[in-house]
C-alpha atoms as a printed R data frame, in Angstrom:
   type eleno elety resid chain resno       x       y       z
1  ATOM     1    CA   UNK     A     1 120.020 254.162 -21.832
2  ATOM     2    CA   UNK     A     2 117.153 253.324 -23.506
3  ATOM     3    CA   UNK     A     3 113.091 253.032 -23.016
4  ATOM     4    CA   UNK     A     4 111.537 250.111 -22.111
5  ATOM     5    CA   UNK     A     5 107.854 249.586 -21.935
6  ATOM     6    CA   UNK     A     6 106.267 246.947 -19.670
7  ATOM     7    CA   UNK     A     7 103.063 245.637 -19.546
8  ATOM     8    CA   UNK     A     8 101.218 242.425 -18.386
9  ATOM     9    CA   UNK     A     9 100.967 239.823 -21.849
10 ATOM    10    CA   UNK     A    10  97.722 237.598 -22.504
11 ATOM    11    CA   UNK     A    11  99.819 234.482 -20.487
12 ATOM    12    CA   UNK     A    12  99.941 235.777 -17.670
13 ATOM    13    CA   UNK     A    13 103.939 237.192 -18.341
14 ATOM    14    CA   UNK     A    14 105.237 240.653 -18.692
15 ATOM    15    CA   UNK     A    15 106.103 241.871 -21.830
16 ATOM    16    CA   UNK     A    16 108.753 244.335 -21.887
17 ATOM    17    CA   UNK     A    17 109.648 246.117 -25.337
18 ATOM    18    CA   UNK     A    18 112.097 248.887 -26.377
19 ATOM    19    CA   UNK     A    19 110.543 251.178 -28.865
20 ATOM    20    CA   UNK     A    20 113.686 252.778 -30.158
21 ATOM    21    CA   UNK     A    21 114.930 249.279 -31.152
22 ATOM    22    CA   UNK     A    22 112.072 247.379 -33.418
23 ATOM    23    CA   UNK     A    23 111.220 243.777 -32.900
24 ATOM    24    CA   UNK     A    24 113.023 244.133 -29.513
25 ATOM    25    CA   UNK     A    25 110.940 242.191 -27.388
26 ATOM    26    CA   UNK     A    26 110.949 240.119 -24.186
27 ATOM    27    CA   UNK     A    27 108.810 238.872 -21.522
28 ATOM    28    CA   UNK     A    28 109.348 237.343 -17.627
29 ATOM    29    CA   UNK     A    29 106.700 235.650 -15.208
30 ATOM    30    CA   UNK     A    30 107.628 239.208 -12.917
31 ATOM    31    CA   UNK     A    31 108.014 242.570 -13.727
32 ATOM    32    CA   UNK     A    32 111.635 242.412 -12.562
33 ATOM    33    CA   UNK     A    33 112.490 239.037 -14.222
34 ATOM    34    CA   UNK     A    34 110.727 241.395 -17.524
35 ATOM    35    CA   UNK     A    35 113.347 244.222 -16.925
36 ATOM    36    CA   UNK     A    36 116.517 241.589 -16.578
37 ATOM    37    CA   UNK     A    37 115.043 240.294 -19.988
38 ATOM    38    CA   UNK     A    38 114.744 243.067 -21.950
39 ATOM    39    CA   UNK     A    39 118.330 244.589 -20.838
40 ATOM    40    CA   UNK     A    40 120.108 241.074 -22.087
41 ATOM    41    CA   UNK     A    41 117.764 241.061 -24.787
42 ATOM    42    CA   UNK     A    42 118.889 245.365 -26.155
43 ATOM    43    CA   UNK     A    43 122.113 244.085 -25.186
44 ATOM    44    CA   UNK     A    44 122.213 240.969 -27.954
45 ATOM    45    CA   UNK     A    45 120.246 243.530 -30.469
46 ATOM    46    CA   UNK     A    46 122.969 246.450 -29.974
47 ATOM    47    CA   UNK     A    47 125.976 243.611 -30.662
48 ATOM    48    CA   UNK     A    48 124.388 242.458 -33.967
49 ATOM    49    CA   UNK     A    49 123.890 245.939 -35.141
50 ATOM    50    CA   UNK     A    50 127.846 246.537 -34.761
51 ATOM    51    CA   UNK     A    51 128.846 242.757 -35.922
52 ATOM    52    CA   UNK     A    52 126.765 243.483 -39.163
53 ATOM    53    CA   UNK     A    53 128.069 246.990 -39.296
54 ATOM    54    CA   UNK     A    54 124.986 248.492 -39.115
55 ATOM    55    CA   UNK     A    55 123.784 251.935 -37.546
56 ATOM    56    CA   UNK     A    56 122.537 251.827 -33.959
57 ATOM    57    CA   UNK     A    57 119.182 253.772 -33.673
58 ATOM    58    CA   UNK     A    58 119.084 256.654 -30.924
59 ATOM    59    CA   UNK     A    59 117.018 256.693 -28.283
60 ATOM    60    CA   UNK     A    60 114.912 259.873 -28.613
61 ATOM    61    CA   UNK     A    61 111.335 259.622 -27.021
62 ATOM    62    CA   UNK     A    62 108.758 261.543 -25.605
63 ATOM    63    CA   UNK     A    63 106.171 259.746 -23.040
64 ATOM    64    CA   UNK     A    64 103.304 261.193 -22.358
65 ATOM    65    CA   UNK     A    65 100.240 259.424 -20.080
66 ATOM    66    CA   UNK     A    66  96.705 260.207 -21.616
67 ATOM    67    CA   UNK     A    67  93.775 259.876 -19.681
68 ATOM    68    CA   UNK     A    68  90.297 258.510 -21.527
């Protein structure tokens, strides 16, 4: 399980990103085409990690909504 943020890009897209893994980055014309992104793309990020024998970062967050 991991923690995606979404949010809408520049374009007109979503961009969704997973903090925990860096660089991991996606983007869909919906929210929900975002989200199917994003879980193929932590998907393809989490096989090369174990192809290149390489740790797999844990998912620890907090989230916390701050009001300005």
């Amino acid at each position: 399980m991991r923690q995606v943020i979404i949010y809408p890009g520049e374009d007109g897209y979503y961009v969704a990103e997973c903090p925990s893994l860096p660089g991991c980055i996606s983007q869909g014309k919906t929210k929900e085409e975002a989200i199917s992104n994003i879980k193929e793309a932590i998907e393809g990020y989490i096989l090369a990690l174990k192809q290149d024998n390489m740790p797999i970062p844990s998912e620890n967050f907090d989230s916390i909504l701050i009001a300005v």
